[in-house]
Legacy VTK file of the C-alpha trace (Angstrom):
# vtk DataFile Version 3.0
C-alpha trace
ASCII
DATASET POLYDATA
POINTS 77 float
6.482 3.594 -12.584
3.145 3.363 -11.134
1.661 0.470 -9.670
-1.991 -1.070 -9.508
-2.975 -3.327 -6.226
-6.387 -4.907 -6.658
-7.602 -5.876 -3.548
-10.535 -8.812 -2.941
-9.010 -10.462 -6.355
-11.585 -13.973 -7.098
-10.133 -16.577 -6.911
-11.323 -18.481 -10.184
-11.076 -14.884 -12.142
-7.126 -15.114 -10.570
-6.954 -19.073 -12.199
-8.500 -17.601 -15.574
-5.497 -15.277 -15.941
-2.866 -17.656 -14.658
-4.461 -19.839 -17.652
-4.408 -17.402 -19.928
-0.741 -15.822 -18.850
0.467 -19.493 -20.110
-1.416 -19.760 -22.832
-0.052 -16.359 -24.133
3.632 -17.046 -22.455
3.390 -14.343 -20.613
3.550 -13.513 -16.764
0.263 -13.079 -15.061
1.467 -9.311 -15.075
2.142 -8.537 -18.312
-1.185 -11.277 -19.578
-3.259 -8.666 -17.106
-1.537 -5.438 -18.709
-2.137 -6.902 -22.354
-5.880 -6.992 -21.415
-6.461 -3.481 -19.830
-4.369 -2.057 -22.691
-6.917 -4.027 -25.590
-9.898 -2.854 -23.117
-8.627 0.588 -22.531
-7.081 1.549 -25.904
-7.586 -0.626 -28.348
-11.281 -1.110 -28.255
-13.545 2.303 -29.112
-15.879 3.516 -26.413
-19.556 2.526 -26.700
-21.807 5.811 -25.597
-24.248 4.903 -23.314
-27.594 4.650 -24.122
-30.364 7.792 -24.191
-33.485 7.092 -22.963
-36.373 7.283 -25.480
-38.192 10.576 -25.678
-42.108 9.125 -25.223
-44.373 9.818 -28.521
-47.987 9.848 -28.300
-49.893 9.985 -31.476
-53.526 8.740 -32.384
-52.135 7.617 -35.436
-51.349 4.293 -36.381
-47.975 3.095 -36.852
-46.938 0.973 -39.993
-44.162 -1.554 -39.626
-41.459 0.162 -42.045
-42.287 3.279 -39.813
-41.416 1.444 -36.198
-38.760 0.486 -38.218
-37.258 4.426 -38.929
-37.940 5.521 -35.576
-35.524 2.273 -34.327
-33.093 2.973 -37.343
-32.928 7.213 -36.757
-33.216 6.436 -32.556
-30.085 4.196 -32.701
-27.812 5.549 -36.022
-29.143 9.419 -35.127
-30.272 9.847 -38.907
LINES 1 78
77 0 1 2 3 4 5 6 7 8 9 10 11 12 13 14 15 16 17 18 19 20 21 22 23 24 25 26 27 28 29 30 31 32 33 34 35 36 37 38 39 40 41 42 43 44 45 46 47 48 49 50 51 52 53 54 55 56 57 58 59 60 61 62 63 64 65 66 67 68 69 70 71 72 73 74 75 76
């Protein structure tokens, strides 16, 4: 079975998992495996963001019209 070493490990991030391990009654192991699995598997992928293509117009922009661009820039409708 393959095996994961994480080297330079912080010490307060270790004492947050040992908390959590007991909390959970689990080993620090299996607490650590539990969240890379719900990270990894469980939660869906976020794209990353696109930068904004620049518009330059002379006209004047309404509110509710700002407020397409945002909507169709972050939904893509």
């Amino acid at each position: 079975m393959p095996a994961l070493l994480i080297k330079n490990f912080p010490p307060e991030l270790h004492e947050v998992l040992r908390q959590r391990a007991a909390a959970n009654h689990r080993s620090m192991n299996k607490e650590a495996l539990a969240i890379l699995e719900r990270s990894l598997v469980h939660e869906p992928l976020v794209p990353p963001l696109q930068p904004l293509e620049p518009t330059v117009t002379n006209e004047k922009l309404r509110g509710h019209d700002v407020v397409r661009m945002i909507r169709h820039t972050r939904d893509g409708n």
